[in-house]
Structure formats: C-alpha cells, structure tokens
N, C-alpha and C positions, 0 to 999 in steps of 0.2 A: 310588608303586610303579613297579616295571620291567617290562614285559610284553612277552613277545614272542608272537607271534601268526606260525605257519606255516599256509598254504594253497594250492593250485595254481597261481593266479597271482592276479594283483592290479590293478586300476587303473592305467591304463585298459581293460586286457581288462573282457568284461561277461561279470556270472555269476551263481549266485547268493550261493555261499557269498562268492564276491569282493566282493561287494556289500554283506554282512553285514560283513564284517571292516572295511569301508571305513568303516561308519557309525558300530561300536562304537570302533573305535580313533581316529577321527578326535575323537570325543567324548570321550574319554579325556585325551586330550591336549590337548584346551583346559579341561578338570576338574585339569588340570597334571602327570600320569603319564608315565611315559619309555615311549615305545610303538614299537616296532620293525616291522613285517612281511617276513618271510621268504615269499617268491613266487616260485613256477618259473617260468620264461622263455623259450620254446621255440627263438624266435627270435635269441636271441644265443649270442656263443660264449663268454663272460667275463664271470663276476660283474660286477654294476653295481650302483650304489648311491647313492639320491638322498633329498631328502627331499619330502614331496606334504605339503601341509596341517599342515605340524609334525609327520606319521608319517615315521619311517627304514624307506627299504622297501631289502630287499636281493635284487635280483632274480638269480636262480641259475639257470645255462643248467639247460634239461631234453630229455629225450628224451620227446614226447608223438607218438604217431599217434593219426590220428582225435580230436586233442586229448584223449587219455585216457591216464590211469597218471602221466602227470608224473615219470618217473626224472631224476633229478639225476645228469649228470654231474660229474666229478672227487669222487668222493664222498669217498675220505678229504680232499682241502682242505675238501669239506663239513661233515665231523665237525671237525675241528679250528674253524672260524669259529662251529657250534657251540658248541660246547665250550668256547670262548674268551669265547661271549657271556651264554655258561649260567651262569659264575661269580657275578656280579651280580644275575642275575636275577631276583625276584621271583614271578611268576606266566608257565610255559611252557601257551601253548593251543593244541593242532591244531584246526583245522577239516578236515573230509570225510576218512575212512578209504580212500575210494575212489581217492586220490593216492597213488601211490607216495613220492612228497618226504616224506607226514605219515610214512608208517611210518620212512625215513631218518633225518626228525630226532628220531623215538622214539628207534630206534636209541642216538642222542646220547645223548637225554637220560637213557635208562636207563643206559648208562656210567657217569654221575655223580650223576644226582638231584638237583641243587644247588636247583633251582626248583619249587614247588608245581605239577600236572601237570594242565590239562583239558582235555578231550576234548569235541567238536561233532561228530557223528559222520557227518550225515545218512546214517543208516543205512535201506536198504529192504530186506533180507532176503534181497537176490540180486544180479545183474548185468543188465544189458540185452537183452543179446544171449544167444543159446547160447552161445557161445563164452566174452563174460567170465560167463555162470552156471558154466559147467563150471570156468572159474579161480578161482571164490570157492568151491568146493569146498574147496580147500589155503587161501585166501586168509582164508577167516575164522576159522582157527585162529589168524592172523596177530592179527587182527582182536579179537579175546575177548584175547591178551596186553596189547592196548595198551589196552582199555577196563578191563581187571581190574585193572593195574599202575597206572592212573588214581589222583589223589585227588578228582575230579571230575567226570562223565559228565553232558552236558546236553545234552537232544535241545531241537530246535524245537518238537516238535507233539505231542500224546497219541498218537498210531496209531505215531508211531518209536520213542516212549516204552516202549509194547506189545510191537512188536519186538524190543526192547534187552533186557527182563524175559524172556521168552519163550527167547528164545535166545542171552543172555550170563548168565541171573540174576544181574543189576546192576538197580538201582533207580533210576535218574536221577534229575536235576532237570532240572523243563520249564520252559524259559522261549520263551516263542515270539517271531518277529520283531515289528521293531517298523517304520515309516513314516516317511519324512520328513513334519515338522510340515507344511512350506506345502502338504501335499497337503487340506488340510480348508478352504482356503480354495477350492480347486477346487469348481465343479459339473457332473453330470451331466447333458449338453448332447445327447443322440441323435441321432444320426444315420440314414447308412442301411447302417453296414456290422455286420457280427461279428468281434472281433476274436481273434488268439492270437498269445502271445507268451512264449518260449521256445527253448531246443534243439528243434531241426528232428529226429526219429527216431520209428521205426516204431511205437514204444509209446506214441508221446503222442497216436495217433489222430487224428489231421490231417485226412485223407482221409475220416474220417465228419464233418466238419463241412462241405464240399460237399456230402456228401449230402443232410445236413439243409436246408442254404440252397437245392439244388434244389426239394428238397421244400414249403418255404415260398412259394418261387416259383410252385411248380405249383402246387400245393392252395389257398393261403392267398390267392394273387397278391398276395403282400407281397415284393418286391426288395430284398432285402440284398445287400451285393457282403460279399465275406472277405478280409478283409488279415490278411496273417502273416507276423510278424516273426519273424526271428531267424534263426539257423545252424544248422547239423549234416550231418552224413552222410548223413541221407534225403531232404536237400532237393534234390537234384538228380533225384529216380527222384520225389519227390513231383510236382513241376514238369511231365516227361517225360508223367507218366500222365493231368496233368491240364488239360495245354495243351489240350486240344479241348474244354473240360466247357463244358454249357450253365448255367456262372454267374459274374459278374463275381468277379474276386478278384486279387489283387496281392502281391508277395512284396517286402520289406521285409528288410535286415542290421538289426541290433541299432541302435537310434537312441539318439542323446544323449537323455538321461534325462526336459529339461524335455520335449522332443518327443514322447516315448513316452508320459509322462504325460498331455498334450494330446490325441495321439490316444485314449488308455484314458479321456478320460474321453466323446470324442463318439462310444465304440461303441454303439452299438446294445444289446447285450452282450457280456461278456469268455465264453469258451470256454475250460475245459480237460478234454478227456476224456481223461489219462491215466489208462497203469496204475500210473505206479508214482513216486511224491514222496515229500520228505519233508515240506516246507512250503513249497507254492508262493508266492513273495513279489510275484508279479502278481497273485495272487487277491489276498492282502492291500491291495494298493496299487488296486485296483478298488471295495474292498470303504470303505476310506478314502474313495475322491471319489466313493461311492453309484453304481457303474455296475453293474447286474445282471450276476451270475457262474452261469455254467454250468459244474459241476466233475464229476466221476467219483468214486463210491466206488471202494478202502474212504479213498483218502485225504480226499476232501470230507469226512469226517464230522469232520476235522478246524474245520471251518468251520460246526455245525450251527446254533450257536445265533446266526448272523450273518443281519443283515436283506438281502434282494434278492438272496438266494443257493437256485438250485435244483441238490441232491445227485442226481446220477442214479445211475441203475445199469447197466454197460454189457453187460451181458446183454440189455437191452432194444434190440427195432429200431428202425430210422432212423424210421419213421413213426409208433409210439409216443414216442421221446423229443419229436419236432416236434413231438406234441398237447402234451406236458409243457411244452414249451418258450413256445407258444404261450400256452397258458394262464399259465403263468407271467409272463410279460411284460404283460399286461393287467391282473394283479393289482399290478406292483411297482409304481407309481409311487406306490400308499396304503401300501407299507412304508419304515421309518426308513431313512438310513442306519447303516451297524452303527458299533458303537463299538471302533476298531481303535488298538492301544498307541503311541505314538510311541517312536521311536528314544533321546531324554533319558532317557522310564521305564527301559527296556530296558536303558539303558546302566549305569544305576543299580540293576536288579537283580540283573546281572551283579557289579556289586562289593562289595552285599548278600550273594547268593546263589552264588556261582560261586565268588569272590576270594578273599574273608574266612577269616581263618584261624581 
C-alpha cells in the first residue's frame, strides 16, 4: 500500500504524536509499503524533502507560536502537492486535530477523496489554556467534520475513546501505543531521584512534585533530587519560582531516546500528575522497563490494570498523596512488571484494524 501519514512535525523534533508516526511508519516500510510523512516545519522557509529510514518526509514551512497550531504557509502550493500525492494514494492518516496542517490537508483531501481517510485524534475535550479552551469553542465544529467525514476514527486510550463517543457520537477503534522492543531488556535500577518527562506547562502539574519531594525529605528523611526533562512555555516561570526551593532538582531539554530511557529506568519513580492526556507514552515506556509510575486521574485509569502503577486523585493534598506515594513504593518491588504492547503488534493492528478495507 501507499500511505501518507500528516502530523505537526516530525523527527527529529521530539513529541509524542511525532514519535508514534516514527515508529508505525518506519515499520511499515520495511513490512514493504510506500510511506510518506507530511511534517510542519516552523523553522524553514521552503518545502524540503528527504528520506529518514526508507520514510519520505515532506517538511512544510509552518507558522507555529508557542510551538502550537502548526499553520502551513503557501497553502494553495499546499493543496496542489496534496492533491498531486492523493492520486495514488492508498490510505490518507491525520494524526492530532490539534494542528492546524491536519485540518489543511483535510481540507485536500475532502476536495477529492481519492484515498481511504483515518483519523488519530488525540482528542481531550478542550484546549490548555483559556484562551485556546475559548478557541475550541468554533474549533470543534471544525473538529466533529473531519472525525464524521472519516472512514476510520482511532483513539490511543479508552478515556479519548469516551470523549470521542460522548461528544462526536462516533464509535472508534482503540488501539493503544506500542514500545520499542529493546526496552524489555532493560531493568529497573533506582536511584535517588523522581523523574518527569514531557511538555513543560501549567497543567501537567510540575510544581506539586517539589512539594511532594520536600515533603519526603522532611517527614520521611528520604532524599530524592527531581530531574525534568523537556520543553514548553512554563518552563521558564517554573525554573523563576523554584530556583530558591529546599530540594535538589535539575532541568534537562528533551534527550536522545537511548539516554532518556537510561535515565527512566534509574528513577526512583516516573511522575505524571497531569490534567489532561490522551496517552502518555512515558508512562508506557516506564511501565515496559518496571520503573514505578505515579499518574493523575481521570487519564491514569487509562493504565489500571498495569503492575507498579499508583492512580491518584488530584483533589487530594501534597501530604496525603506523599503517604500514598510512600506506601506505594515499599509495596512495588513484590509487583510484576506490567505487560506493555510492542511497536511490531501495533504496527500490525494498524493494518488489521485501521487499513483493511
């Protein structure tokens, strides 16, 4: 088959949906399928076009602030390379709605139709901020056209799944991420820190995991330091607030992969109290090499039935979750680790479950 794969951008930016498209298409194409990726590109001024791992990527300037929205300029030469590539095509797949580029090359595709249509939505029910929730106001009318016009609607996780039903009445198919294999040869080696890794912003709750690690400090007199990795707009006012805190911790940009994974497996345990995922691929990739994951409802419950995973609730205070936390950690070393999908499954139920006409 012919598959083109549109996303916000692509490898080697780090992300998650980027991450996802990396692994299923690159598997694709040595399964022997013509695989293209269409990637917005913020930093250039002229289409570029290479090949990575036997993938055709076509990177397309875009207009992104705050890395968000991804608008494609020169949009009619947009539509027409489209259009031109649609002919052939086989199977056309957006990932994340959230990108301006995926509604662009909707746009195309509805034009002509030529290519069987699926949709990865990571959909969460709103925006981040006030300001983009007040734009997904107009934005998910946009939104419900391109998942309805779909022949294909496939969330990550059951709780987007929920969403999509709830508020497109569209039925998906769930197929959740999957892991690079050599991650199972890893093991869970502890250390003395807590790790988080991710987009740096105000909902993913950062700033209550100093509190916690104070709190362990005081109470428990157990010393963990917090390393956090990654990018965003709130890392700079996080940093500001916390430069004086009495607890070791360190700030990290997004690491080459093998490295990421090294450190995720000597944390102590992984951390995410966001509000709002669709399917965090850190938890999975923690959850692979057996390192205790600390998540947030309601999306953790995506993750119930996984071993050395404690769900919290973030209603609950900084000195309540620390008992939770505590206790949990003394019980995981006698739980399994959980049994997480690889990337070959994935790639293959995708062409079962997604492709197949």
């Amino acid at each position: 088959m012919k598959i083109i794969f549109v996303v916000q951008t692509y490898y080697p930016r780090v992300g998650g949906s980027e991450y996802v498209v990396k692994s299923i298409a690159e598997r694709l194409v040595r399964m022997g399928h013509r695989v293209t990726v269409i990637a917005g590109e913020p930093d250039i001024e002229r289409p570029r076009e290479e090949c990575l791992n036997g993938v055709n990527v076509i990177r397309w300037p875009t207009y992104a602030p705050n890395a968000a929205y991804h608008l494609p300029r020169y949009r009619s030469s947009f539509e027409k390379k489209l259009n031109k590539l649609l002919k052939d095509t086989d199977i056309f797949h957006l990932h994340n709605i959230h990108a301006l580029i995926t509604y662009f090359a909707w746009k195309s595709w509805r034009n002509k139709q030529f290519a069987k249509l699926v949709v990865t939505p990571y959909y969460h029910g709103t925006g981040h901020t006030m300001f983009r929730r007040v734009l997904w106001i107009a934005w998910r009318s946009k939104v419900a056209e391109i998942l309805r016009s779909a022949d294909v609607v496939h969330t990550v996780s059951r709780n987007e799944a929920k969403y999509i039903r709830e508020d497109f009445k569209i039925d998906p198919i769930i197929i959740e991420n999957g892991v690079e294999e050599f991650l199972l040869t890893l093991r869970w080696e502890p250390s003395n820190y807590i790790m988080y890794s991710g987009r740096i912003e105000k909902y993913k709750n950062i700033d209550r995991l100093f509190h916690i690690a104070k709190i362990i400090k005081e109470e428990y007199e157990i010393a963990l330091d917090l390393v956090v990795i990654g990018e965003g707009p709130y890392r700079h006012k996080l940093i500001t607030m916390l430069r004086n805190y009495p607890v070791k911790w360190v700030w990290k940009p997004f690491q080459p992969f093998e490295k990421y994974v090294d450190m995720l497996s000597k944390a102590r345990f992984f951390a995410l109290l966001s509000e709002k995922e669709s399917y965090p691929q850190s938890v999975n990739e923690a959850n692979a090499i057996g390192t205790p994951v600390v998540i947030a409802k309601p999306w953790g419950t995506n993750f119930s039935n996984r071993g050395r995973t404690l769900i919290v609730d973030l209603s609950t205070d900084n000195h309540d979750l620390t008992r939770r936390i505590i206790k949990f950690l003394e019980d995981v070393q006698n739980q399994p680790r959980s049994d997480v999908p690889m990337w070959n499954d994935v790639t293959r139920l995708y062409l079962s479950k997604l492709y197949s006409s």
